[in-house]
C-alpha positions as a LaTeX table, in Angstrom:
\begin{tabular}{lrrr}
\hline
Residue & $x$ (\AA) & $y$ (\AA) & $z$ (\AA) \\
\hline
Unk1 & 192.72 & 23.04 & 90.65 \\
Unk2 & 190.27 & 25.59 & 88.85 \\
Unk3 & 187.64 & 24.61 & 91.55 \\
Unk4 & 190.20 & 25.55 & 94.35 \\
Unk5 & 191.03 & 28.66 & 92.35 \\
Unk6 & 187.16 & 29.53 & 91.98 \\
Unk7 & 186.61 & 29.22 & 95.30 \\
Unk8 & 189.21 & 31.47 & 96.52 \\
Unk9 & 187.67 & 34.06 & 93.82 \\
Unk10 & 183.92 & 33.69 & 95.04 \\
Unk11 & 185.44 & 34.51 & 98.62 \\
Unk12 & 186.31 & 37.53 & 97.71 \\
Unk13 & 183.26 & 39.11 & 97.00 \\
Unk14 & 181.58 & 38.79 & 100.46 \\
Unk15 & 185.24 & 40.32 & 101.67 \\
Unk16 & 184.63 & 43.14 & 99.80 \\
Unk17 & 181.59 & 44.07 & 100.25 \\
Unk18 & 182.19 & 43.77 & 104.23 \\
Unk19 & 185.18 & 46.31 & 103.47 \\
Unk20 & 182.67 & 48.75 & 101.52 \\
Unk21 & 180.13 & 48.89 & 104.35 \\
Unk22 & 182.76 & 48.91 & 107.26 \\
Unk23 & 184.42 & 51.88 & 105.37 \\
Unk24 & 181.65 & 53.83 & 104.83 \\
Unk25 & 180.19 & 54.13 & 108.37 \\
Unk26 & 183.29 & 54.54 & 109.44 \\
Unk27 & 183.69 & 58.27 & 107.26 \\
Unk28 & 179.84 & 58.86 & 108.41 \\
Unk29 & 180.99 & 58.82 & 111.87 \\
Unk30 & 184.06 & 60.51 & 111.39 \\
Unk31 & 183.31 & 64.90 & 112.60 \\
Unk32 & 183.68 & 66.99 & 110.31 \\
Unk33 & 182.18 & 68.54 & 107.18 \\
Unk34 & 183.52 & 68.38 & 103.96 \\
Unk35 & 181.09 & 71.58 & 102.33 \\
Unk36 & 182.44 & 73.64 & 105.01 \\
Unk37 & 186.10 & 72.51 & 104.71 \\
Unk38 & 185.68 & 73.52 & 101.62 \\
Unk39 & 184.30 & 76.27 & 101.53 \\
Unk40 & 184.59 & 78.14 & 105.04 \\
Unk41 & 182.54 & 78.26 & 108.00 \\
Unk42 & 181.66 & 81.68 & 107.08 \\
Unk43 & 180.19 & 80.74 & 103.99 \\
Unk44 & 176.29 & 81.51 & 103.33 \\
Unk45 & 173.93 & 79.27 & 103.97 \\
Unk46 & 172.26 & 79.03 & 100.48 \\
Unk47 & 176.06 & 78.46 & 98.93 \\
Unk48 & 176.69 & 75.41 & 101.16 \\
Unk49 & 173.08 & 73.88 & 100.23 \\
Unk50 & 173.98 & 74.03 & 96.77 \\
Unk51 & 177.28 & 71.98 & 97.17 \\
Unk52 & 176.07 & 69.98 & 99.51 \\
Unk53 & 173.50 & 68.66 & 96.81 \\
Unk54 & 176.07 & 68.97 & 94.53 \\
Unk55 & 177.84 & 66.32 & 95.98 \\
Unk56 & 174.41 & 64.25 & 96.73 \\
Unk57 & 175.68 & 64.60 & 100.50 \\
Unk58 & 172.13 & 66.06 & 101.45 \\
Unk59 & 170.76 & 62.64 & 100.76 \\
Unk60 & 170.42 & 59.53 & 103.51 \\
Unk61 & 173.31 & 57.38 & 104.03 \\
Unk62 & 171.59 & 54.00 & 102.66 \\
Unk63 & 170.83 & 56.44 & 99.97 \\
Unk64 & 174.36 & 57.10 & 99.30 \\
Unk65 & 175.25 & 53.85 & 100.07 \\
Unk66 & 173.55 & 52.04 & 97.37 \\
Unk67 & 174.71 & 54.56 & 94.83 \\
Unk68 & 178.06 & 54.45 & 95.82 \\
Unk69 & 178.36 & 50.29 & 95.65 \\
Unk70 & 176.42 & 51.12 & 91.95 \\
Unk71 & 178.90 & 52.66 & 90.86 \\
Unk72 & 181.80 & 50.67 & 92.11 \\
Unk73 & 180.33 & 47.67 & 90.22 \\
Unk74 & 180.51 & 49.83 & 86.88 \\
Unk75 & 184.63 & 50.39 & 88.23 \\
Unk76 & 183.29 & 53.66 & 89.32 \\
Unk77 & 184.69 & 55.23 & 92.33 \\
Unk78 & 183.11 & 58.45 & 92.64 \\
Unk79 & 184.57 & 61.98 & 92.34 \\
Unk80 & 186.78 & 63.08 & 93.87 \\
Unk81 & 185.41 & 66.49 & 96.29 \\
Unk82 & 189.06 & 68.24 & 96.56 \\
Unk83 & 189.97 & 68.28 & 92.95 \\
Unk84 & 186.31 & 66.94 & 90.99 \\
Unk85 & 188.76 & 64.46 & 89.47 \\
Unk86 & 187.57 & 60.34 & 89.10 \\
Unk87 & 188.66 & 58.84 & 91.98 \\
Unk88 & 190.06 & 56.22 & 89.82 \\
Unk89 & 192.05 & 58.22 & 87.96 \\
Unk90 & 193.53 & 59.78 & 90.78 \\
Unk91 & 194.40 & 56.27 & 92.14 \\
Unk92 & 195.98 & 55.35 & 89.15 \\
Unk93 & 198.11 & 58.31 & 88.73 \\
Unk94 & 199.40 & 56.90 & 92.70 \\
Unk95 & 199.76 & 53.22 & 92.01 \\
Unk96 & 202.79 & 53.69 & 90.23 \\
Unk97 & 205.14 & 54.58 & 92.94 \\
Unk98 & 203.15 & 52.87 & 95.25 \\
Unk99 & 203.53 & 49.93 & 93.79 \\
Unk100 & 207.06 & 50.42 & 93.10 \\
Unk101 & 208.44 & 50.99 & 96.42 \\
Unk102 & 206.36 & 47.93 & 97.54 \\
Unk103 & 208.43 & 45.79 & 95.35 \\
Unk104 & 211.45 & 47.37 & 96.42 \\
Unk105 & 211.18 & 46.79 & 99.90 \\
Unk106 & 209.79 & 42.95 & 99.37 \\
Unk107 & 212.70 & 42.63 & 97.20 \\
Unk108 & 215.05 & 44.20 & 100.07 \\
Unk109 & 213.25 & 41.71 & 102.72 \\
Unk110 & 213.20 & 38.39 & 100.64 \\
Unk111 & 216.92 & 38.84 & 99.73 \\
Unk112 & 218.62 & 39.45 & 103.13 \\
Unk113 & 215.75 & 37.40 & 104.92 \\
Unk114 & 216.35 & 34.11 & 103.65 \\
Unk115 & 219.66 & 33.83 & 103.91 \\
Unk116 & 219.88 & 35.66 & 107.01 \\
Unk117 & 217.40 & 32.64 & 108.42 \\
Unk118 & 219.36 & 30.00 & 106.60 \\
Unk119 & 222.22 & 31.05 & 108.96 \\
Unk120 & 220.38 & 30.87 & 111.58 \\
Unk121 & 218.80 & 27.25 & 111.37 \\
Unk122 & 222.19 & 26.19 & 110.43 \\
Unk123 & 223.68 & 27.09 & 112.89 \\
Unk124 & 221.44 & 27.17 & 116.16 \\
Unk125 & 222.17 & 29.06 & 119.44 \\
Unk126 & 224.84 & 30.20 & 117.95 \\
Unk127 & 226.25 & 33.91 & 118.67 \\
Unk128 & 225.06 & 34.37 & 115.24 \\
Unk129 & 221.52 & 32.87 & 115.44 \\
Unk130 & 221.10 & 34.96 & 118.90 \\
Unk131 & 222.10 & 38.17 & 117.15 \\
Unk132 & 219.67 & 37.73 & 113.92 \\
Unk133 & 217.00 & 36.85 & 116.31 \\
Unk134 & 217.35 & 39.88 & 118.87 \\
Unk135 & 217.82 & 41.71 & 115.45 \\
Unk136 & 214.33 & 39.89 & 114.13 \\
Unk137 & 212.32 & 40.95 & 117.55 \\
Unk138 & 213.87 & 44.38 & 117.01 \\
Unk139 & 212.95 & 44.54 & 113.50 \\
Unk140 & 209.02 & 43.74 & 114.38 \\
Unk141 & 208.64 & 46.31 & 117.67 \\
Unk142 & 210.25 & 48.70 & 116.03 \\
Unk143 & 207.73 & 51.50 & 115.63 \\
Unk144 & 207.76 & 52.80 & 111.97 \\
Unk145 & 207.45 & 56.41 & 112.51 \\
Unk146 & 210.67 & 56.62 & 114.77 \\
Unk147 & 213.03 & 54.37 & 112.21 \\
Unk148 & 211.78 & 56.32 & 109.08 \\
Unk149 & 212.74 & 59.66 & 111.45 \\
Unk150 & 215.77 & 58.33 & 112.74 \\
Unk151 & 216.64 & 56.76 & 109.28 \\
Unk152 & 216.17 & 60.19 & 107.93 \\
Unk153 & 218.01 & 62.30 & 110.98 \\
Unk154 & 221.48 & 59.77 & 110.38 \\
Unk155 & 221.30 & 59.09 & 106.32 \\
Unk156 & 220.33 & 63.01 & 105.82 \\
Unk157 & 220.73 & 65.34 & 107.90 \\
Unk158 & 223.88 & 63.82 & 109.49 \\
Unk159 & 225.76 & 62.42 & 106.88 \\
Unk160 & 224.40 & 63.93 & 103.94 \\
Unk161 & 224.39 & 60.62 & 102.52 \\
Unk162 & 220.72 & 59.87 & 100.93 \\
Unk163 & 218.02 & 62.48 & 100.05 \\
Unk164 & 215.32 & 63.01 & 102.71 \\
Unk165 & 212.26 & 62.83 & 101.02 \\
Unk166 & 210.62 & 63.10 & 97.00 \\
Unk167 & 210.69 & 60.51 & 94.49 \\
Unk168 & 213.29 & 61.20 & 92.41 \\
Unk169 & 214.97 & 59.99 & 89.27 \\
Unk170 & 218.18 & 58.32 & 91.11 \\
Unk171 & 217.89 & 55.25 & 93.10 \\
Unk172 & 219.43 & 57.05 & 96.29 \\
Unk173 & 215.78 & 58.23 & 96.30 \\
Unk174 & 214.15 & 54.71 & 97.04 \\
Unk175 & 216.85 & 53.51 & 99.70 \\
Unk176 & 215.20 & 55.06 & 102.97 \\
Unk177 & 211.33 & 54.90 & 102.23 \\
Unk178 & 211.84 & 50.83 & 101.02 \\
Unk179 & 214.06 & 50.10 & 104.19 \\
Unk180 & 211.26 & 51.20 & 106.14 \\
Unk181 & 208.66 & 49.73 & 104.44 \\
Unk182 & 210.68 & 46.51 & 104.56 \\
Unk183 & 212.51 & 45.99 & 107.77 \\
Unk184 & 208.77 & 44.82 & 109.29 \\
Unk185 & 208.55 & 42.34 & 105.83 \\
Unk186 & 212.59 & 41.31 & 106.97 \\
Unk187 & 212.19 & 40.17 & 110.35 \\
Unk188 & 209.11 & 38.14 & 109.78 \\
Unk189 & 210.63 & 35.89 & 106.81 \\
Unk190 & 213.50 & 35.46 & 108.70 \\
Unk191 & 212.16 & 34.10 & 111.80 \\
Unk192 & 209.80 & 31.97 & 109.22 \\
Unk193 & 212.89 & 30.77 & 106.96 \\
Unk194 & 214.52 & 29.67 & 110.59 \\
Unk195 & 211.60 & 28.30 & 112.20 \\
Unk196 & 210.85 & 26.40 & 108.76 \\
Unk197 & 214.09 & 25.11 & 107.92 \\
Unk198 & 215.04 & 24.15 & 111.80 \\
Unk199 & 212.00 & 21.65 & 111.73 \\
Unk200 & 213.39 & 20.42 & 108.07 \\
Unk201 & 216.38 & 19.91 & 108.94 \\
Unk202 & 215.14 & 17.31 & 111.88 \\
Unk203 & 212.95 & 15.41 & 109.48 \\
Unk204 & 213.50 & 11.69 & 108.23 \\
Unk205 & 214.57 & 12.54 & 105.27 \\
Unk206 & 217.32 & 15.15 & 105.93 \\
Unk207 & 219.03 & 12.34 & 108.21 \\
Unk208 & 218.71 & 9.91 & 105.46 \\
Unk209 & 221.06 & 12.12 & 102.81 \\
Unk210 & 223.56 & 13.10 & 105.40 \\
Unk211 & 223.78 & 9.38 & 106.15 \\
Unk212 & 224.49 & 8.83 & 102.14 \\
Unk213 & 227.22 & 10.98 & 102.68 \\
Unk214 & 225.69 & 13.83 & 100.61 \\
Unk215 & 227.77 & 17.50 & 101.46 \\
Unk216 & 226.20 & 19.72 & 103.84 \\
Unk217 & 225.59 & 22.45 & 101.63 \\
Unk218 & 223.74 & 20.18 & 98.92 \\
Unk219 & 221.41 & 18.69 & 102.23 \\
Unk220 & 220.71 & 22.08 & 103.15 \\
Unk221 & 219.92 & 24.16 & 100.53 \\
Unk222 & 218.37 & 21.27 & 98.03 \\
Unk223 & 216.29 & 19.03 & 100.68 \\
Unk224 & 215.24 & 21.14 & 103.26 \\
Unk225 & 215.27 & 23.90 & 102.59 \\
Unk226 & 213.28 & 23.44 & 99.24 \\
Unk227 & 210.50 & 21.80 & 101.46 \\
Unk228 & 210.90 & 24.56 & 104.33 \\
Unk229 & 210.16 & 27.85 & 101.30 \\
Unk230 & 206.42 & 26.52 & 101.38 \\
Unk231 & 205.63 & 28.78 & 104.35 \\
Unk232 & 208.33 & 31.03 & 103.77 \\
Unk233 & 206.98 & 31.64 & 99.96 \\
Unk234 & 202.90 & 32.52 & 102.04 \\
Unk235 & 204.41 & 34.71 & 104.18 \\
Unk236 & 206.19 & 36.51 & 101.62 \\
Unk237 & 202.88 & 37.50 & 99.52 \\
Unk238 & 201.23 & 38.36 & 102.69 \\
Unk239 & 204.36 & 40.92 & 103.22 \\
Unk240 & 203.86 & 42.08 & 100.19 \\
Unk241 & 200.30 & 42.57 & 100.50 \\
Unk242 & 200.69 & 44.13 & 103.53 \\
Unk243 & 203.28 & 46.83 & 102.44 \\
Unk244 & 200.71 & 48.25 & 99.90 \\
Unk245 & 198.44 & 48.86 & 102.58 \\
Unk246 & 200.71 & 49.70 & 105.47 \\
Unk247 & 202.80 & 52.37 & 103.36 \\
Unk248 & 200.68 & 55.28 & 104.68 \\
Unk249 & 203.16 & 56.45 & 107.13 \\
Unk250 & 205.80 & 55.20 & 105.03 \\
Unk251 & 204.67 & 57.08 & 101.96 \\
Unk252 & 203.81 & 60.13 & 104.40 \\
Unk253 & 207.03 & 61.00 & 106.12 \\
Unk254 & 208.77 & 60.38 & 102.92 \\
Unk255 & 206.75 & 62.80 & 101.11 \\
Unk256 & 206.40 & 59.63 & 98.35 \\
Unk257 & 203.73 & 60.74 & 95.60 \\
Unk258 & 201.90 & 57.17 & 96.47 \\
Unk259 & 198.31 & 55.59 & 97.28 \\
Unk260 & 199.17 & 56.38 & 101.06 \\
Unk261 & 200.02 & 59.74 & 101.02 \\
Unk262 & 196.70 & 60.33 & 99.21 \\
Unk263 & 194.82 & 58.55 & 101.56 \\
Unk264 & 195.81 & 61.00 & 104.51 \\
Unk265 & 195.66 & 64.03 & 102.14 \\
Unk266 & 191.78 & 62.62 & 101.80 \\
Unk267 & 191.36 & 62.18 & 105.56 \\
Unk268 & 192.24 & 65.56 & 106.49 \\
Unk269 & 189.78 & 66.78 & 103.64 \\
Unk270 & 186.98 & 64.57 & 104.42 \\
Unk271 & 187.05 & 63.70 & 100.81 \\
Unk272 & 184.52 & 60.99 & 101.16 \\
Unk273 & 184.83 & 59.37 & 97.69 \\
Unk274 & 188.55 & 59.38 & 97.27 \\
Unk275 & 188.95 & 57.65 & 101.13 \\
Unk276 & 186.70 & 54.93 & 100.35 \\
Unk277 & 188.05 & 54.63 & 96.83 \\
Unk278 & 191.68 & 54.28 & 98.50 \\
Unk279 & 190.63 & 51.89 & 101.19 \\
Unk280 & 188.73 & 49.73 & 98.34 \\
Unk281 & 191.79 & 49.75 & 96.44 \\
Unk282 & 194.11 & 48.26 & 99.38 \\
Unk283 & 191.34 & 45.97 & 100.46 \\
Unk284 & 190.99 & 44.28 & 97.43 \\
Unk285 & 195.12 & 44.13 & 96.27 \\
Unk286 & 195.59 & 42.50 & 99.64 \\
Unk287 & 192.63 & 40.10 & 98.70 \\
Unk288 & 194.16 & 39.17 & 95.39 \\
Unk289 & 197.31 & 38.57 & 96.71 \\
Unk290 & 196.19 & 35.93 & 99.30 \\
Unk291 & 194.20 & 34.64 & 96.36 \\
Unk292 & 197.50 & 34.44 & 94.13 \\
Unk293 & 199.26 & 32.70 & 97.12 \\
Unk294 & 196.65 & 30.74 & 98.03 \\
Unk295 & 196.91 & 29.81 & 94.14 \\
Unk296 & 200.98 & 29.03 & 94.65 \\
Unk297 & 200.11 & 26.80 & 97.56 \\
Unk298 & 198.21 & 24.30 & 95.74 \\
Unk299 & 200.74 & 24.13 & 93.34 \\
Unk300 & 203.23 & 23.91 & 95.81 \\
Unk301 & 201.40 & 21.59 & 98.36 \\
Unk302 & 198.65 & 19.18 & 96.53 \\
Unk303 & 197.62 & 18.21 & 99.88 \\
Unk304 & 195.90 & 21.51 & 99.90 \\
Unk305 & 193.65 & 21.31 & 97.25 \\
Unk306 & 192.47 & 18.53 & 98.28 \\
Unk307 & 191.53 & 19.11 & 101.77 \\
Unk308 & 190.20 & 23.11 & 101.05 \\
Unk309 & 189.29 & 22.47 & 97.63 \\
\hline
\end{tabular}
């Protein structure tokens, strides 16, 4: 096991270094100039020389490069150029509520997912099973822009029901950003959990304890469908994963003081250091979580450990 667990950790080094390089051609290519967002275009000539050396952006790009991926070995990210702030710090100061509504709206998925695809598998083609799975399909092509505005334009505006936006001290203020963030997370573990737990429930095994007579409920929910949450458990770190990364819009429309809304706040600035910082950051939380599930999985499954070990 700690060979199958160091090999998943000396993966993610070549990851992230493919992340750092991809990332920063991407901001060399992208127009724009952060001295003179800064400072004007009708600022003098001599004045933007000085900040752009300042800032070390009058040197080559390998140049920068190198110093940059220096740094970020020593857990240095760079200043930031809006507010001459760490870019770690700044990121820290975010990962709070970032992280917070992530859990939320994993929380919000897991809970009505599984069950949701439990009724589903147990009872196929059902009117039931074909509402949760036009429901499902819904939940995944649903773009997230339009539910957040929509979400906001009934639960807000409307009704008066929720606030709009802010992170606030009550919990009415987490309901509409994690819903969001989570009905993408929802739909995919409960097409998983039915998908799973359909093939379970044809197995050998099933058939053998509903031919001892054992109750329905017990045959469901403590032989297959304890062998059917292998997936189900992968998919839900990968979720998870993927709402720290993918609550940019969330975190945007919201107006949620998170990693996301930072990130575009940084775009729109050119802030070199704090958009690679940010993209770092997601890169390698996503990376850690599909090392701590790949972790679970040869706990879970042996069999695994064996054959990628």
């Amino acid at each position: 096991m700690l060979q199958f667990i160091l090999k998943r950790v000396v993966m993610i080094i070549p990851v992230m270094l493919g992340v750092s390089v991809i990332v920063f051609g991407i901001m060399e290519l992208t127009p724009g100039d952060p001295v003179l967002l800064m400072l004007g275009e009708r600022a003098p000539i001599e004045q933007q020389q000085q900040l752009r050396e300042r800032l070390g952006l009058d040197q080559p790009a390998p140049v920068r490069f190198v110093r940059w991926i220096s740094g970020v070995v020593q857990l240095d990210l760079g200043r930031s150029i809006r507010s001459n702030r760490p870019v770690l710090d700044e990121i820290k100061a975010r990962m709070g509520p970032t992280m917070e509504l992530a859990l939320i709206a994993t929380l919000f998925a897991v809970v009505i997912g599984i069950p949701i695809g439990v009724i589903s598998a147990t009872s196929p083609n059902s009117l039931a099973d074909h509402f949760f799975t036009f429901v499902s399909f819904l939940g995944l092509a649903m773009p997230v822009f339009w539910q957040a505005l929509m979400m906001m334009l009934l639960f807000s505006l409307h009704w008066d029901l929720l606030p709009a936006s802010g992170r606030g001290s009550s919990w009415q203020y987490y309901v509409l950003p994690a819903v969001t963030l989570g009905t993408s997370a929802l739909a995919s573990i409960t097409r998983m959990t039915r998908s799973t737990l359909v093939e379970a429930l044809g197995q050998d095994y099933v058939r053998t304890a509903r031919s001892k007579g054992l109750a329905r409920r017990r045959v469901v929910y403590q032989h297959a469908l304890r062998n059917a949450m292998i997936p189900v458990v992968t998919v839900i770190g990968l979720q998870f994963g993927g709402l720290l990364a993918g609550a940019v819009i969330t975190e945007t429309i919201f107006a949620w003081p998170g990693i996301g809304r930072y990130a575009i706040d940084s775009i729109r600035t050119k802030d070199f250091p704090a958009v690679q910082g940010v993209i770092l950051v997601f890169a390698l939380a996503y990376a850690i979580v599909n090392l701590l599930v790949d972790v679970l999985y040869g706990f879970l499954d042996p069999r695994l450990r064996v054959r990628y070990g």
